[in-house]
DRENPA-3360 file (N, C-alpha, C; in nm, 2 decimals, always signed):
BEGIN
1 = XXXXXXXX = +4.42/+12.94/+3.14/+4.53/+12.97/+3.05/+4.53/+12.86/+2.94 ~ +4.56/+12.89/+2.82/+4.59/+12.79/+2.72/+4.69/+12.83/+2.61 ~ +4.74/+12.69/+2.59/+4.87/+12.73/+2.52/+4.82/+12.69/+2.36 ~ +4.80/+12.78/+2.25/+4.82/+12.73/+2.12/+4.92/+12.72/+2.07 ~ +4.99/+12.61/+1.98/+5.08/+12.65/+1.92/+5.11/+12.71/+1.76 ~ +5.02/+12.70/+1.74/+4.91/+12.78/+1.56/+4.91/+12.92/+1.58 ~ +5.07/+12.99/+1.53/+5.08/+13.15/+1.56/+4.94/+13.20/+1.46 ~ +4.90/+13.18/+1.36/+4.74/+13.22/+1.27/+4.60/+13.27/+1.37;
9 = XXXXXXXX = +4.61/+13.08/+1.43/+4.54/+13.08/+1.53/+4.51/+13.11/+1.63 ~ +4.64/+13.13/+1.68/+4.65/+13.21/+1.83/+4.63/+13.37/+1.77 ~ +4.65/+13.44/+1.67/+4.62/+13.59/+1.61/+4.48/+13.54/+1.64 ~ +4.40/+13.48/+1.56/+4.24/+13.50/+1.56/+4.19/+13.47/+1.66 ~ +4.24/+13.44/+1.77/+4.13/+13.43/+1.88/+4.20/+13.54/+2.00 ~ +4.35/+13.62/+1.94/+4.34/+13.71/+2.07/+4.26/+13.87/+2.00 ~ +4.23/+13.83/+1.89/+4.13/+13.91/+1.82/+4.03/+13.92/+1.86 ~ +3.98/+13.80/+1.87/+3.81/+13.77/+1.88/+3.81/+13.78/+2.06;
17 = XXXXXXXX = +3.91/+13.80/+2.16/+3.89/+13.81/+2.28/+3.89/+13.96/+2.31 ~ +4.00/+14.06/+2.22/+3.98/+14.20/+2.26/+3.89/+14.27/+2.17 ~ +3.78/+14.17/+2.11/+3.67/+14.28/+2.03/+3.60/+14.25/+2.14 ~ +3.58/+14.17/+2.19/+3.49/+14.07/+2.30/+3.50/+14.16/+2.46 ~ +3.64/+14.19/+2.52/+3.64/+14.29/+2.60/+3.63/+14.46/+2.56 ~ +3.65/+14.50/+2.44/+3.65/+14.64/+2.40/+3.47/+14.68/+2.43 ~ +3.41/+14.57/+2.35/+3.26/+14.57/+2.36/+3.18/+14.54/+2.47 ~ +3.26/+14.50/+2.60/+3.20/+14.43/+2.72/+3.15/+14.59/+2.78;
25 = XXXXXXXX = +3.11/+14.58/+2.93/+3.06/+14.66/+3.01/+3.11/+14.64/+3.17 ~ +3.20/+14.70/+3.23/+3.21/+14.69/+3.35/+3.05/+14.70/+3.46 ~ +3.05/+14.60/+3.53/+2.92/+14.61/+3.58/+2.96/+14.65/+3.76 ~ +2.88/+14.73/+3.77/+2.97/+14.77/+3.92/+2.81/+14.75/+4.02 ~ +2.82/+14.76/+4.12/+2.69/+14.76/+4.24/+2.60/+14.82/+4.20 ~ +2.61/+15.02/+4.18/+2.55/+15.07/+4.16/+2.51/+15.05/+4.00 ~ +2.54/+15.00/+3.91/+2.48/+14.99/+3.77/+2.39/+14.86/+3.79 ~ +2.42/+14.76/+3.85/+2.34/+14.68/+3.88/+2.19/+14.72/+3.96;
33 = XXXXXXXX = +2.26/+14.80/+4.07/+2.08/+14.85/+4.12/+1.98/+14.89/+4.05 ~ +2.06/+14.99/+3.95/+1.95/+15.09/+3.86/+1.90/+14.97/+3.77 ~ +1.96/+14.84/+3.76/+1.88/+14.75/+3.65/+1.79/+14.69/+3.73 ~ +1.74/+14.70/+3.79/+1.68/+14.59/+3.90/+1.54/+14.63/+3.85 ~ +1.46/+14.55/+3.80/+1.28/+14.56/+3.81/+1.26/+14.44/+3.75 ~ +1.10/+14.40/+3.80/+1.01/+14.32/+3.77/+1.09/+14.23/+3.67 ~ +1.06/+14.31/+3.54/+1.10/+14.25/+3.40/+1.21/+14.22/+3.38 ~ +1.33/+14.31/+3.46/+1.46/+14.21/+3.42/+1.52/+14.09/+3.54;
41 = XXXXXXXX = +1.41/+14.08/+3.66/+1.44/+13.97/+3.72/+1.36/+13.89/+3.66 ~ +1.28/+13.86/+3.60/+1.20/+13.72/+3.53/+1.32/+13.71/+3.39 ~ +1.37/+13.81/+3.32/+1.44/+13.75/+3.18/+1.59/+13.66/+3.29 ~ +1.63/+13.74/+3.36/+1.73/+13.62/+3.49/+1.70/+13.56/+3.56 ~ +1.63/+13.53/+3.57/+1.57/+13.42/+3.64/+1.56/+13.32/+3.53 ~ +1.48/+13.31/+3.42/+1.47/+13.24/+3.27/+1.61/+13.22/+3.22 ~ +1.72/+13.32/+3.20/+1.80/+13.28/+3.17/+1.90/+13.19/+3.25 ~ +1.84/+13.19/+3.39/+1.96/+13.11/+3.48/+1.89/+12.95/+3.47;
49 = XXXXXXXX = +1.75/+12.96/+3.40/+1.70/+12.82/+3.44/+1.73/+12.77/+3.28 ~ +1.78/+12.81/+3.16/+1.81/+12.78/+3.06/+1.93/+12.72/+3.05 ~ +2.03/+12.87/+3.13/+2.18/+12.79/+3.09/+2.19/+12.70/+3.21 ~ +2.14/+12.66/+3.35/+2.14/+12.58/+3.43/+2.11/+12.46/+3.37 ~ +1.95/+12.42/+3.38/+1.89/+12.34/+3.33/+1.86/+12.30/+3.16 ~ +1.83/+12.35/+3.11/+1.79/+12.36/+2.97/+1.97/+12.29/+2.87 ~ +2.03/+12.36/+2.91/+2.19/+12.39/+2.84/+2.29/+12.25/+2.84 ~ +2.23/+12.18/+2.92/+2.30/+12.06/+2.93/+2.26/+11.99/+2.90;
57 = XXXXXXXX = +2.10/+11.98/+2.94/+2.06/+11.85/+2.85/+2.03/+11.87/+2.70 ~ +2.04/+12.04/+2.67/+2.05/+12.07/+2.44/+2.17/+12.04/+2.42 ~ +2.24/+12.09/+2.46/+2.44/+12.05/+2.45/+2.43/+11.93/+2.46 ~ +2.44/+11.84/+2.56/+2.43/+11.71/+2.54/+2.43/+11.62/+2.47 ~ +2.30/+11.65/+2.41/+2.24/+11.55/+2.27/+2.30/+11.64/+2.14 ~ +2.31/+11.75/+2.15/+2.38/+11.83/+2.02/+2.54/+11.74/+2.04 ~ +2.58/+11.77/+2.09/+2.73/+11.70/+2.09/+2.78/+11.57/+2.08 ~ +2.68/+11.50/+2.18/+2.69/+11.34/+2.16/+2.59/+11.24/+2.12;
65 = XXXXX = +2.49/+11.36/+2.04/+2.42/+11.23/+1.99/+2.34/+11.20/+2.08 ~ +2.15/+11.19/+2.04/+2.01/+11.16/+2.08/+2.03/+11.09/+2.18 ~ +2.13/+11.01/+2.22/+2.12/+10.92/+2.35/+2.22/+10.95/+2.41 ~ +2.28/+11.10/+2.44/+2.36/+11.08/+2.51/+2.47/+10.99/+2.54 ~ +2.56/+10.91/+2.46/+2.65/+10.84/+2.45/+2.74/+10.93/+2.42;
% end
């Protein structure tokens, strides 16, 4: 939960949350089965070692600067 107090601001982001769920996809068991092959477990697998691994140490230095400080 978060409280804004910027009524403008608080408009544009409960905007940008229900374009964000109107556009989503409920993902249930069986929709997940039918995606299961070869090629979309290597793009998850890649993407779990990106935002895992990869994502903290680019964020990192994007945010605080080449040495991590």
């Amino acid at each position: 939960m978060l409280r804004v107090d910027d009524a403008a601001f608080a408009r544009l982001a409960r905007r940008y949350v229900d374009r964000e769920v109107a556009g989503s996809k409920h993902i249930t068991r069986e929709y997940h089965k039918r995606q299961l092959s070869w090629f979309n477990r290597l793009k998850w697998s890649f993407a779990h070692f990106v935002v895992a691994t990869m994502d903290y140490n680019v964020s990192r230095r994007l945010n605080f600067g080449l040495d991590g400080k």
